[in-house]
N, C-alpha and C positions, 0 to 999 in steps of 0.2 A: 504494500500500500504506500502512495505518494504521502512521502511527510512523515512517515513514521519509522519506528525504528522495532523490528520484530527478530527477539534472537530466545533463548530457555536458558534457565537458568535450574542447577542441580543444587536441591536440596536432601534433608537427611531423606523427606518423607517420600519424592520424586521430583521427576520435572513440573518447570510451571511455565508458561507460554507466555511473555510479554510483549503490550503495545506501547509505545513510548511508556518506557516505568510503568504502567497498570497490566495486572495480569487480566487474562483472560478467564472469564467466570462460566457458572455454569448458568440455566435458567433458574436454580433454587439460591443465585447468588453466592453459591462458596466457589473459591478460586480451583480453575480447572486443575488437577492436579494427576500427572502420569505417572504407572508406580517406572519405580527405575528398572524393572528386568524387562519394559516395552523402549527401548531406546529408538526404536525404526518406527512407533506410531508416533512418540513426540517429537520427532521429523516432521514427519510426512502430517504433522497439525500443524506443526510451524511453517512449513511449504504452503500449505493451506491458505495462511492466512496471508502469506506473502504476494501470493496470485493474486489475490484481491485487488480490485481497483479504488475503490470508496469503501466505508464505514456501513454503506447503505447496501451492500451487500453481504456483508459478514450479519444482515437481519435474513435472509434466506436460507434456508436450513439444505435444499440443495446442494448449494454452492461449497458449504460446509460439511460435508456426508460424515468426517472423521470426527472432526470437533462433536456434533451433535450427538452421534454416537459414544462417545466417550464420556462425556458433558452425562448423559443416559444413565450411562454406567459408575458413573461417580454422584450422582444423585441417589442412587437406589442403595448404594455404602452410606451413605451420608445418612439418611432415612434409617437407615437398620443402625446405625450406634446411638441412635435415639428410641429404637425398639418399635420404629414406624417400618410396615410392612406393606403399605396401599399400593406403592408401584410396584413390587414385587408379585403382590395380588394380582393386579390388574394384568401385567405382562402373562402371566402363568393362564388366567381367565382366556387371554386374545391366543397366546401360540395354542391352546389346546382346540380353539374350535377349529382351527382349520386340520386336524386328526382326522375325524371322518368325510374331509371334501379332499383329502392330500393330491397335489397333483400325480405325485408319484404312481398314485395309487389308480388315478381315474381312467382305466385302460380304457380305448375306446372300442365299441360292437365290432366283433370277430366279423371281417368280411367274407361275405358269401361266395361263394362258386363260379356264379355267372362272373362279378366283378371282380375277379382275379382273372376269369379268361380273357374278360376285355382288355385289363390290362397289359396281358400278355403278348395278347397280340398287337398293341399298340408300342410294344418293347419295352415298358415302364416297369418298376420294380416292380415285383411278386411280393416281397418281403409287407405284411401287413403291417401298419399304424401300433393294433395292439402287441404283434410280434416284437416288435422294436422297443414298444415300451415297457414288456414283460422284460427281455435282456437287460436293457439299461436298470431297470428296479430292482431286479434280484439280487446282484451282489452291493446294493447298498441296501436292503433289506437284509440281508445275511448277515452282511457284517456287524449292523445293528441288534439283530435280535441272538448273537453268537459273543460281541463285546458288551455293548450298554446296556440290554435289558433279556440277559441270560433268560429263556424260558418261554418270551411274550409269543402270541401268534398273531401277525400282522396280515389280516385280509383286503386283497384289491376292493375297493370302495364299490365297483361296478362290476357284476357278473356279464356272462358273455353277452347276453341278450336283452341286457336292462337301464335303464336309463335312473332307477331310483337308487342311492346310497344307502349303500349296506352300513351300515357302523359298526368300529372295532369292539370289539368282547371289554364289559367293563373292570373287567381283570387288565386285561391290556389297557383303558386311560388310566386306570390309577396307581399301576407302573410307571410309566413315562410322567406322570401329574408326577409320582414322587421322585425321580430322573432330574426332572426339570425345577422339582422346589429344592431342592437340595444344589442347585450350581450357583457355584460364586457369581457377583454381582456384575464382574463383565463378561462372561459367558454368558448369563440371561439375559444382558443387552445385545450380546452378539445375536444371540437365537432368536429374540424376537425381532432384530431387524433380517434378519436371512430370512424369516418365515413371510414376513410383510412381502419383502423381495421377491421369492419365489414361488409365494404359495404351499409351503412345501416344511411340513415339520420334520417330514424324514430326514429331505437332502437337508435339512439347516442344519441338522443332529451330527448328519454325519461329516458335514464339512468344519463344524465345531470341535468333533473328537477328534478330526485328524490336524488340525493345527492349533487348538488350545495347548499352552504351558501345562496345563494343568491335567492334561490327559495327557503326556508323553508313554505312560504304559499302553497306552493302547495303540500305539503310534508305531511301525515297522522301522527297523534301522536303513537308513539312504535315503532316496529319493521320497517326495509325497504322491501318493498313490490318488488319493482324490484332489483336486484344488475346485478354483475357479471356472476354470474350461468346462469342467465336467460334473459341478454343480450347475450352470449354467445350461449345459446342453440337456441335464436330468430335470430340469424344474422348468425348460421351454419348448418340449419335447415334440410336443403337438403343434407348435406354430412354426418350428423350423419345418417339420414332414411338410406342413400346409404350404410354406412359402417355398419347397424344395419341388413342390408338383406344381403349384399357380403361378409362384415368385413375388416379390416384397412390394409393398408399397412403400414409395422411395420418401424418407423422413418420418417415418413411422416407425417400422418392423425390424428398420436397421439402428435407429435411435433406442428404441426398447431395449434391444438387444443389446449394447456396450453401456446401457443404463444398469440392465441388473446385472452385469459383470462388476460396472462400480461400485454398487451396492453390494455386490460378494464380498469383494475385495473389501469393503471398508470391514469386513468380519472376521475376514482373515487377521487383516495388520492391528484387530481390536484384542483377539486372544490369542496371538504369537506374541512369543518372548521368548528370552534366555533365562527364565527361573530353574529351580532344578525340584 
């Protein structure tokens, strides 16, 4: 920003983000504060805000995806060492409805005979909508119901032939309800903006356990098996196939799309770190 001076400064309790000498605060007014084993997200707030051209945009929460998020997540700390639980409540309330509508889950009607041979013979893929979206879901269903919630059984939301939601066994919400009450305060900020993003409690679970600090046991040694890519492709799964047969409309479909990768991303760099 013109005129200002935007650099972080390390304290005992983490970084803090300043605008000429004033730090940066949250919406409940405490000063935003980074813990220190996130050193690449108190960058990438401080880059943040340095893009900025005016004052009058660090008011749009777009613009700011990290900060906001963060700001989230340090509210809902904030709240809890006063024994206030309301956002906590509330985030738990919003990520579990979208459990029985999950995109993951929402395969679409097994296509019929005749239209597969049309297909055929028009030389277009064979491979069905729901076949692709059974692939893509199973091994992040597995991993989930094999790492995070040993035991659960997770049904497709829509059977082959039906358009009404089936809902998960309620053994299965009050598993994940207790999954999900039980994660630290930036994890359930990261989860509920990944589920907002995607629609999708499963993919936000799983792209959480594999870059949260705080799950490294669950986490394979080397390279990350899930990211961004492939949250992205599992939670827009049905409108890539649709715009891969019709094709995009142009400032739309391609907009949408590097939108909810930013919004991945900001989930990512929210619960990575070097803790141990």
């Amino acid at each position: 920003m013109e005129t200002q001076e935007l650099f972080t400064l390390i304290y005992a309790e983490g970084f803090h983000i300043y605008l000429d000498s004033r730090p940066v605060r949250t919406p409940s007014k405490a000063i935003l504060t980074i813990p220190l084993s996130k050193p690449h997200l108190a960058s990438a707030i401080a880059l943040e805000w340095d893009l900025l051209t005016s004052a009058q945009q660090a008011l749009k929460q777009y613009l700011i995806p990290l900060t906001s998020i963060t700001a989230r997540a340090e509210d809902i700390l904030e709240q809890e060492k006063n024994d206030v639980t309301k956002t906590r409540e509330d985030v738990i309330r919003t990520v579990m409805r979208y459990l029985d509508t999950d995109t993951l889950l929402c395969w679409a009607p097994q296509r019929n005979l005749e239209d597969t041979e049309l297909l055929e013979k028009a030389g277009q893929k064979t491979e069905s909508l729901r076949d692709i979206q059974i692939r893509i879901a199973q091994p992040i269903i597995g991993f989930l119901v094999a790492n995070v919630w040993p035991g659960v059984e997770i049904k497709p939301v829509l059977e082959t032939n039906s358009i009404i939601p089936t809902p998960q066994s309620q053994v299965t919400k009050d598993v994940i309800r207790g999954w999900i009450s039980g994660l630290p305060a930036y994890e359930l900020a990261a989860l509920e903006r990944g589920v907002l993003a995607g629609k999708s409690l499963l993919v936000a679970a799983r792209l959480l356990t594999e870059w949260s600090e705080n799950f490294r046991h669950l986490q394979s040694e080397g390279q990350k098996k899930f990211g961004i890519e492939e949250a992205a492709e599992a939670s827009s799964l049905e409108v890539r196939w649709q715009t891969g047969m019709w094709g995009e409309v142009e400032d739309t479909h391609d907009v949408d799309k590097e939108d909810l990768k930013r919004q991945l991303g900001s989930v990512v760099l929210l619960v990575s770190g070097n803790g141990k």
